[in-house]
N, C-alpha and C positions, 0 to 999 in steps of 0.2 A: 504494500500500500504506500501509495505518496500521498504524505501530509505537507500542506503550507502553513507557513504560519506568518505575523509581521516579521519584515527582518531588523536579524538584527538578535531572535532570540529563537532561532532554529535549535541551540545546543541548550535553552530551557526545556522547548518542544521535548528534544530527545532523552531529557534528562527523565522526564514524565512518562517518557516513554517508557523508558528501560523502569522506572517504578513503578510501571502496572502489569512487570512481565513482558514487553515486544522488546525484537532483540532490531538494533539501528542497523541498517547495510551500508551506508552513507545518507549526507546533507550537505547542504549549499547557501546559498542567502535565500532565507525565506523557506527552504524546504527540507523534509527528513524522509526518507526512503526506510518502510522498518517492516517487519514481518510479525505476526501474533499478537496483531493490535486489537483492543476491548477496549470497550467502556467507553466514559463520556468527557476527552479530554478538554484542557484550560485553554491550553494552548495552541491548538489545531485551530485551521481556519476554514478548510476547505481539506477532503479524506477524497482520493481518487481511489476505486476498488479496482484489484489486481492492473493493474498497469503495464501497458507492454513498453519497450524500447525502440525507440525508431532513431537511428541515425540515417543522417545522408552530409554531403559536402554542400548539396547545392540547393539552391530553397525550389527547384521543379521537381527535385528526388525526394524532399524531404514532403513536399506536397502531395506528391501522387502518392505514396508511400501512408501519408496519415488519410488522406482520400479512400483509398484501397483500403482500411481496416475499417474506416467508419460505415462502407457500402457494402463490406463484405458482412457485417455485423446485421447489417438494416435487413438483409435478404429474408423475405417471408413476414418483415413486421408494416405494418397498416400504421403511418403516422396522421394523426389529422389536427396535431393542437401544436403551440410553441416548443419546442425543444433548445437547449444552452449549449453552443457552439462556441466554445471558448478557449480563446489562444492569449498564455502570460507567460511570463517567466521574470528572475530576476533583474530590479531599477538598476544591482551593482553592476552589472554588466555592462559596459560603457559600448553601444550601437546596435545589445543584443532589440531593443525593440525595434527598431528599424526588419530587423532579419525576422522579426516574430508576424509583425503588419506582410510584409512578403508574402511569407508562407499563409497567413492567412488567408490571404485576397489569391491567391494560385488555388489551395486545397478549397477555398468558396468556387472560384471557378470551373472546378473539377465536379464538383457537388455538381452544380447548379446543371451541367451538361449533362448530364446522368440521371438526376432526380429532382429538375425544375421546380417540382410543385413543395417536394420535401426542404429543398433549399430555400423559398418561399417564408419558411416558418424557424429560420433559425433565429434565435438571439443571441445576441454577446455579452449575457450576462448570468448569471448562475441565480436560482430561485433566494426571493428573497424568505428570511428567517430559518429556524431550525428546521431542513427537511432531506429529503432524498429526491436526487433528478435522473434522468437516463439523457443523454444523449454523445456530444464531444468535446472534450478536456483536454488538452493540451499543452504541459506545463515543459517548458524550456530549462533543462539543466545547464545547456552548454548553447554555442552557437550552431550546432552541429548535431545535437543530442535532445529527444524528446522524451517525456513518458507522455503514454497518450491512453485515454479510457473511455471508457460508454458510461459509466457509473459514478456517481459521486454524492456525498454526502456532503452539506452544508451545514458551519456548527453556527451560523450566525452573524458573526463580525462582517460589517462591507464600511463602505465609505458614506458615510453620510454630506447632507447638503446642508452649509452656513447659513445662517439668519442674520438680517445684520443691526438686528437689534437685539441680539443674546450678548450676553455682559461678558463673559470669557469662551475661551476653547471647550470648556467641561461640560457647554451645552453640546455637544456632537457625543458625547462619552455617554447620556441618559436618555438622548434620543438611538444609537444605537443600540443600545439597553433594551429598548421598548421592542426593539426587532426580534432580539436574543429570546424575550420571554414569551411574545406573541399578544402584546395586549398594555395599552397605556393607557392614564390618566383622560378621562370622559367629561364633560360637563358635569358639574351637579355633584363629584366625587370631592373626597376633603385629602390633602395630602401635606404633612409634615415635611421639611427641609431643615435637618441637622445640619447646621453649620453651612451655611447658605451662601453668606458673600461668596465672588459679591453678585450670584445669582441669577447661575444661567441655569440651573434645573428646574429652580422656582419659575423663572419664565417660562422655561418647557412646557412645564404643568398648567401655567395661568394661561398661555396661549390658546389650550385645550379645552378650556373653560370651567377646569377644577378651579378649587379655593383651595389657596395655601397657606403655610402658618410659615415664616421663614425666621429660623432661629439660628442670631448670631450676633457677635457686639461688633462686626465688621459693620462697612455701608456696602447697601445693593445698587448696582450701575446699571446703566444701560437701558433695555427694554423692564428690566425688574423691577427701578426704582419708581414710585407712585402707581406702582400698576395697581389696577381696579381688584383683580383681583387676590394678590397679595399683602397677608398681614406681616409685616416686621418686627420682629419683638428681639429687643436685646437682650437676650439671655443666654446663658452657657450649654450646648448642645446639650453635656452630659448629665447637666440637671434637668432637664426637661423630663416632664411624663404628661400623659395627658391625664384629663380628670375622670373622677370614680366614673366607670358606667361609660367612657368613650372609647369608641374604635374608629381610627382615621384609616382610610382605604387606602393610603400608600404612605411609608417611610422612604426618605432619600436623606441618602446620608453619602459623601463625599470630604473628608476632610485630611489633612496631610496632619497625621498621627500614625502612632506603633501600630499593624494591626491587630494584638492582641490585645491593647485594651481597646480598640472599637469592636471587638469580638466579645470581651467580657461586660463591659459595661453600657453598649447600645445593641448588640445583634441580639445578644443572651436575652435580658430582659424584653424588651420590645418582643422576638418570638413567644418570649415563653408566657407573659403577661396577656398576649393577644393583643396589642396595640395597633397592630395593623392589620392588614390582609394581604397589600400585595408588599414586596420593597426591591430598590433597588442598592445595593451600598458600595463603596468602592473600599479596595481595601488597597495600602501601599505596603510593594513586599521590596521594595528598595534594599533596606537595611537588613534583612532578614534573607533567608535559605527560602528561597519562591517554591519548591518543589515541597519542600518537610512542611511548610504552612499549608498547602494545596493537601496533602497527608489528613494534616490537622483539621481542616473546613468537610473532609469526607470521610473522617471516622466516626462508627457508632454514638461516641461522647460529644462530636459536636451540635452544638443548639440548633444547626440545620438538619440534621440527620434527626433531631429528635423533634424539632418544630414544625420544618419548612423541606420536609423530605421530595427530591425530584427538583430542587433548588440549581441553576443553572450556574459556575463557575467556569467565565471567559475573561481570556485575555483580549481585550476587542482591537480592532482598527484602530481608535483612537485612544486606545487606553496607553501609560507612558510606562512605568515601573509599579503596576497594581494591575489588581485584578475586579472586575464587577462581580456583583453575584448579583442574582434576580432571582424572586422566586414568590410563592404562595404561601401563607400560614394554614398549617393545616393541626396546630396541637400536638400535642405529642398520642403515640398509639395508644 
């Protein structure tokens, strides 16, 4: 299987790997090649199933070549809807995307003479949110070198689009969030913001027509500040609770602290109290061993596993040196 991930932390990917059991065959920027893959990794971004190799020197060999397994696959299947035709490979590579557009636009042309109508329906982009797609994948190791697939698994993370009325960068981290979990902040819905300035998730949410409660002694910028529908209250995340008898439909918590005490003293209580229903929190594994904390967030003892089971832990697109987690309160068993 070839995994991608952001680059830059391919030998995290791997490290996660090898600690769930799959053993690494090689990686590159952005990717890890591994065999006896399970489960539901952080740091994957995109899982191609069985993978073949396709070399060629020239981008008409390397076309007709990836053309020829995608047509030879199709024989006997009835396409009649969108399918993901998708040619990337590593930004390090300095003119590999020049060589990736090439082969592209040759292996579309080869399609297109063959199977007009199937050619018709491709897109160049992989389903959005956590799902499974069938069509062609095609990730560039080398300039020379493909793995190419019909199969792939999507864990979530893509790129999202800027507003340019969100107060920082951190608003693209909660809106990809919302992709990961399958489901965001509604009109009419009430949503908590630990540690808010200076409050680009509380805009997220205000945009959408919840009510927010944005707690922090920083100031809120941008589209955040006087919004209609956010309240501002200066007070210290870690003391906040809501009151006897309240349940707010979402916590967001984003703040540059250890993560084990945003794990002991906001994840713990808030699940275990029932404070929320849904949440999104980021957690920053900078300082700390990202793999033994990832350990720690999926064993039996943690308050995800006993509150918020099926709880989603991604390393996103935009996420820097942390991790989100998203997920559901559901109590403990």
């Amino acid at each position: 299987m070839l995994l991608t991930s952001q680059s830059g932390f391919e030998s995290m990917l791997a490290q996660e790997l090898v600690a769930t059991g799959a053993s690494v065959t090689a990686q590159g920027p952005g990717w890890v090649l591994a065999e006896g893959v399970t489960g539901d990794l952080a740091f994957a971004h995109l899982s191609l199933a069985d993978p073949i190799e396709i070399k060629g020197e020239s981008v008409n060999g390397l076309a007709k070549a990836i053309a020829d397994y995608y047509l030879q696959g199709n024989q006997g299947k009835r396409i009649e809807g969108p399918w993901p035709c998708v040619f990337a490979g590593p930004a390090e590579l300095v003119g590999l995307g020049r060589r990736i557009n090439a082969v592209e636009a040759a292996t579309g042309e080869i399609v297109r003479k063959r199977l007009s109508r199937v050619a018709k329906l491709a897109v160049d982009d992989v389903p959005r949110g956590v799902s499974e797609a069938e069509g062609l994948y095609v990730w560039f190791t080398d300039f020379g070198c493909a793995q190419v697939a019909r199969k792939i698994s999507v864990n979530g993370p893509r790129r999202m689009a800027d507003d340019d009325l969100a107060p920082s960068r951190s608003y693209l981290k909660v809106e990809e969030a919302y992709v990961v979990l399958g489901q965001e902040p509604a009109q009419g819905e009430t949503v908590v913001d630990l540690g808010a300035a200076p409050g680009g998730w509380s805009y997220s949410a205000a945009k959408r027509g919840a009510q927010v409660i944005a707690i922090d002694n920083g100031p809120l910028k941008g589209g955040a500040l006087n919004h209609a529908q956010i309240e501002h209250r200066l007070e210290d995340a870690f003391r906040f609770s809501p009151p006897a008898g309240i349940t707010y439909d979402w916590l967001f918590c984003d703040m540059v602290e250890e993560p084990h005490h945003v794990l002991r003293h906001i994840i713990e209580p808030w699940l275990a109290n029932g404070w929320c229903r849904q949440f999104v929190v980021n957690l920053k594994f900078g300082r700390v061993d990202a793999v033994a904390l990832l350990e720690e967030l999926r064993s039996v003892d943690s308050p995800l596993s006993k509150y918020a089971p099926g709880t989603r832990i991604r390393h996103l697109y935009h996420d820097r040196e942390e991790f989100t987690l998203v997920g559901r309160v559901q109590g403990p068993e």
